[in-house]
N, C-alpha and C positions, 0 to 999 in steps of 0.2 A: 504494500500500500504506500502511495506515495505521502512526503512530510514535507513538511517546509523547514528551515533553516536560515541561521542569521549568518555567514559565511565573509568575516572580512569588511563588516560592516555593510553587508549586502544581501538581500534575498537569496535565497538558492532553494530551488524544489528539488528531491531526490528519487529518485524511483522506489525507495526502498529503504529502510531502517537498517544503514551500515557500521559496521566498523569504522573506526579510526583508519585502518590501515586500505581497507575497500573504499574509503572516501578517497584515499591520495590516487586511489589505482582507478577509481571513475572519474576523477579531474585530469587525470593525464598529469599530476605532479609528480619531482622527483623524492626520493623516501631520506637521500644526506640532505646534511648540512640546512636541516628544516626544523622548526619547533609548534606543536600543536597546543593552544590552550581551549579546553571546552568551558564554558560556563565560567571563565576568569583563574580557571582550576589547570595547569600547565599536566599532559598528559605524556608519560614518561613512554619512552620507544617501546620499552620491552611489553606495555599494555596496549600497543598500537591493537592490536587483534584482537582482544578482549574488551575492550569499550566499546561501547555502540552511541552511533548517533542519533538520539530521538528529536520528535519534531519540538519545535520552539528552542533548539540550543540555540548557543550562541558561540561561535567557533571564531579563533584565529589562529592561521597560518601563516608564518612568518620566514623568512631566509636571510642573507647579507645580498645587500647591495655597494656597489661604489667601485669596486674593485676591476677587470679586463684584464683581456691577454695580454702576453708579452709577442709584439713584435720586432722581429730581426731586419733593419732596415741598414743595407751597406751603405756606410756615411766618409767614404775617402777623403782625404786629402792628398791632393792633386796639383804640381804645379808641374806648366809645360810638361804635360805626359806624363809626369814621374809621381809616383803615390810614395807617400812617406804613411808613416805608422802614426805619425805622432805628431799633433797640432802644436808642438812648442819647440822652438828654434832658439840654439844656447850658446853663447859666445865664449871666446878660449882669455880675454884680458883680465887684469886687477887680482888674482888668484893670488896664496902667499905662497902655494908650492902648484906646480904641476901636479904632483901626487892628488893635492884636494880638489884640485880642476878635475882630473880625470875619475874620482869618486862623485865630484856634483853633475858630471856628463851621466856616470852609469845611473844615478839615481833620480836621474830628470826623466827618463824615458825618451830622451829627445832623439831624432836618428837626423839631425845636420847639425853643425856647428859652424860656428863663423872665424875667419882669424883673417888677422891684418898683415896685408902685404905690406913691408918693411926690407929693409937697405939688410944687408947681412951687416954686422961689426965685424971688422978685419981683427979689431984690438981683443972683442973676450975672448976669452980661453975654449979651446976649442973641448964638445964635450955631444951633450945629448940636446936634442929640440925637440920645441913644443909638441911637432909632429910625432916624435915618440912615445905620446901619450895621450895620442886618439887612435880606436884602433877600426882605421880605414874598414872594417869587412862592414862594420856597426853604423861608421857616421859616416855621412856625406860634407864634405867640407867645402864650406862658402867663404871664397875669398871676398875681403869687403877691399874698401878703396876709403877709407876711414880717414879724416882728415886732412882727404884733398879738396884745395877751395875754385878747383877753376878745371873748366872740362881738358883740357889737354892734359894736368898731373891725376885727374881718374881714369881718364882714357888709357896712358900709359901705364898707370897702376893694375888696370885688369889686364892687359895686353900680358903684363909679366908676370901675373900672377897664374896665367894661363899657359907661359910657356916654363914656365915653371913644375910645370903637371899637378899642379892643383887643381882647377876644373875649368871650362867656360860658361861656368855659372859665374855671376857677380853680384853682390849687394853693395848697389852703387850709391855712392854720399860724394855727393858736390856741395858743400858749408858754404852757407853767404856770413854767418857772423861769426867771429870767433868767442863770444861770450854766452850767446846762447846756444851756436852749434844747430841752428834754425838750417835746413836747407836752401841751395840759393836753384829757387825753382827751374829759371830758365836756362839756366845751365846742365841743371839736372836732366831737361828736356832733352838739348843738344846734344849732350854726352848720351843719352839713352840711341836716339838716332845711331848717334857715330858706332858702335856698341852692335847694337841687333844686327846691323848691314853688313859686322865682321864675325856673326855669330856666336854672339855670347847669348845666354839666358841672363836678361835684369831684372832685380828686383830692387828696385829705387825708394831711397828712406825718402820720404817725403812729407808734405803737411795734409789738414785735411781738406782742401780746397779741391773741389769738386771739377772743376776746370780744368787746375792741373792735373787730374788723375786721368780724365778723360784724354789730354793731350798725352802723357804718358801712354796709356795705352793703343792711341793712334799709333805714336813712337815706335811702337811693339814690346814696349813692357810687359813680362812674364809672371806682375801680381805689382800692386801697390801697398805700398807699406807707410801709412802715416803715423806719425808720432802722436804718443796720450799725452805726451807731457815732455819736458824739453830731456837732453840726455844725461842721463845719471843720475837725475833727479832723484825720483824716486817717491814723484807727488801723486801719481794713482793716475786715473785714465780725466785726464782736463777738461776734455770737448769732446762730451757726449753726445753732442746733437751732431755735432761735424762727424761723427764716426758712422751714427745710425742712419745721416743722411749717404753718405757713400755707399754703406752697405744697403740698403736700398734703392741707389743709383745704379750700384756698378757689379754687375755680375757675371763679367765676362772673364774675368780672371781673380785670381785668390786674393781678397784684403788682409791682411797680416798687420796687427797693430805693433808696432817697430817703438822702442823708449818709453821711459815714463814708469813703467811698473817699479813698485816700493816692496810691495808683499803679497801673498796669494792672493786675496779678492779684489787687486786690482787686476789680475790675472783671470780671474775668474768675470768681474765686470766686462774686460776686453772681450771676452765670449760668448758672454749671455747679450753685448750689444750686437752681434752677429758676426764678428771678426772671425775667421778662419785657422786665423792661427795668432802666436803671440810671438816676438822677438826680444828677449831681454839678455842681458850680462851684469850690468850691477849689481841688481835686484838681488841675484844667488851669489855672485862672486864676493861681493858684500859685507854679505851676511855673518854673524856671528860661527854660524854654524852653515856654510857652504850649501855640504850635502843635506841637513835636513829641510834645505829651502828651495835647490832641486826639487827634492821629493814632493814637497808641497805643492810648488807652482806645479809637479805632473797631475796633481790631483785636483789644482784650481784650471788646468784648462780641460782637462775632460770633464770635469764639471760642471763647467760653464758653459759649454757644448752640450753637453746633453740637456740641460737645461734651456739653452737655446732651440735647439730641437722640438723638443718638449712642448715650448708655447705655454709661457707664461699666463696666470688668468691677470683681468683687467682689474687694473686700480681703483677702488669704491670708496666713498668716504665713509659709508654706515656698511653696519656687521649683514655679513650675510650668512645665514644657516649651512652649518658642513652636512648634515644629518637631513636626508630628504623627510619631507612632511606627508608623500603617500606610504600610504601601508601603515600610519601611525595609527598605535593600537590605541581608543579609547573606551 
C-alpha cells in the first residue's frame, strides 16, 4: 500500500512500507559516505535493513558536498622550443663560496642558471671556476651581458660568451643609469635586432612598459622579462598593475619577472600575477641561509603557479557563506 513521506524536506509517495536500506535502493542512491536521520533520530548503517519507513516520517539524507576530481593538466614551461622543468631561473653572483652557490642551485629546483661574461684575470692564481660547480647534464646556463651600458659592449659581450661555448642563449641588459640599473630601452631594442639576425635566443631584462615589450618582441625576443623592482633591491614585486597588464597583453612569448624579489611571496606574488617564471640572484645569494631560501622560493613559484592556475575567487567586501544552504537540515 502506498504512504507518503516527508523526504528532504519534500513530499515523496512510496509504493510501499520500506526499509531504510530498500528506500536508498528505490531512489537510485548511493549506500557510502551517506547518513540517514528518521524522525530527527540518526539511523545507524548496520539497522539500515531492519527499520522500516512508515507513512508520515520525516526522513533526511544527507552526503559531503564541495569537494571534485583531480585533474592532470600538462602546464610547460617553454621558451623558444625548449621546456624546462622549473619556472625559477637562479643566478651564479654575491655567493660567499661556490660550494653554497652550488647547494642553493640543487635546492632551488631550478634547471638554468645565469652567469656573467667577464674578462679572465691574467693576475689570480690559476685554480678551479665557477663553471666547476654547475653541473652542465642538470643546468642550462644563460650567459647574461650584465653591466653593459651601450648596445655595441652587449653585442660583443654575447658574441663571446657564445664562442666561448656557453650557449647562444642570452639575457640581455643594456643599463641607461648607473644608480638605479633601470634599462636603457632603446638600446635594448637595437641590441635585441642586432642579436636575433646572428642567432642568439634573447631574453631582454626590461621594464614594464607595454610598448616596449611589444617592440621587443617584433625584434624577435624569445620572452620578456621586466623588473618588480629595481636590482638587488629586494622590495617585492612594485608594479602590479604594469605586470598584470603585460601579462594580459602579451602572450606570444614567456613573461619572466627578472629583479626585485626580497623573499618567497614576493616570488610567489610574481606568479599568482600570471608571470611565467621568476628571475632572481640576490634574493637567495643573500640570504642568511642561501640554501634554505633556494628551497623556499622553489616552493613560492610552484605555488604561485598553481595558484594562478587555479583562478583565484573574487574580492567581496561582506562575508560570504563557505557551507552551501541547500540540503540544510531543518
Amino acid at each position: 500500500m502506498a504512504i507518503e513521506i516527508r523526504l528532504n524536506g519534500e513530499n515523496q509517495r512510496l509504493p510501499d512500507s520500506l526499509s531504510i536500506l530498500q528506500l536508498l535502493e528505490h531512489l537510485d542512491l548511493p549506500k557510502d559516505l551517506i547518513a540517514v536521520e528518521r524522525n530527527r533520530t540518526i539511523v545507524p548503517k548496520d539497522q539500515w535493513e531492519t527499520v522500516a519507513v512508515s507513512s508520515g516520517d520525516e526522513l533526511e539524507i544527507v552526503h559531503f558536498v564541495g569537494g571534485g576530481e583531480e585533474t592532470e593538466e600538462k602546464d610547460a614551461f617553454v621558451i623558444a622550443g625548449r621546456e624546462f622543468k622549473s619556472r625559477l631561473i637562479v643566478g651564479t653572483g654575491k655567493y660567499s663560496t661556490n660550494q653554497v652557490m652550488a647547494e642553493a642551485h640543487r635546492r632551488s629546483g631550478a634547471d638554468m642558471v645565469t652567469v656573467a661574461v667577464r674578462r679572465v684575470d691574467l693576475k689570480a692564481p690559476r685554480g678551479e671556476s665557477l663553471l666547476d660547480y654547475i653541473d652542465r647534464e642538470k643546468f642550462m646556463i644563460l650567459p647574461n651581458t650584465a653591466a653593459c651600458y651601450n648596445v655595441d659592449d652587449a653585442v660583443r659581450t654575447a658574441r663571446l660568451g657564445r664562442e666561448a661555448g656557453l650557449s647562444n642563449w642570452v639575457k640581455l641588459e643594456v643599463i641607461g643609469d648607473e644608480k638605479t640599473l633601470f634599462p636603457d630601452t632603446i638600446a635594448l631594442i637595437e641590441a635585441t635586432k642586432i642579436l636575433v639576425k646572428e642567432g642568439f635566443i634573447v631574453l631582454p631584462y626590461t621594464t614594464d612598459d607595454l610598448i616596449i615589450a611589444r617592440k621587443l618582441i617584433e625584434a624577435g625576443a624569445a620572452a620578456i622579462m621586466p623588473l618588480g623592482a629595481p636590482i638587488g633591491s629586494g622590495m617585492g614585486i612594485q608594479n602590479i598593475a604594469g605586470i598584470r597588464i603585460l601579462r594580459e597583453m602579451i602572450t606570444e612569448v614567456p613573461l619572466i619577472v627578472d629583479a626585485g624579489v626580497g623573499t618567497a611571496s614576493d616570488a610567489a606574488i610574481a606568479m599568482e600575477l600570471g608571470a611565467d617564471g621568476v628571475l632572481m640572484n640576490t634574493a637567495i645569494a643573500g640570504a642568511k641561509d642561501p640554501g634554505a631560501m633556494a628551497e623556499a622560493m622553489n616552493f613560492a613559484v610552484r605555488a604561485g603557479r598553481l595558484a594562478y592556475k587555479s583562478g583565484r575567487i573574487p574580492r567581496k567586501l561582506y562575508a560570504t557563506a563557505s557551507s552551501p544552504l541547500d540540503g540544510l537540515i531543518r
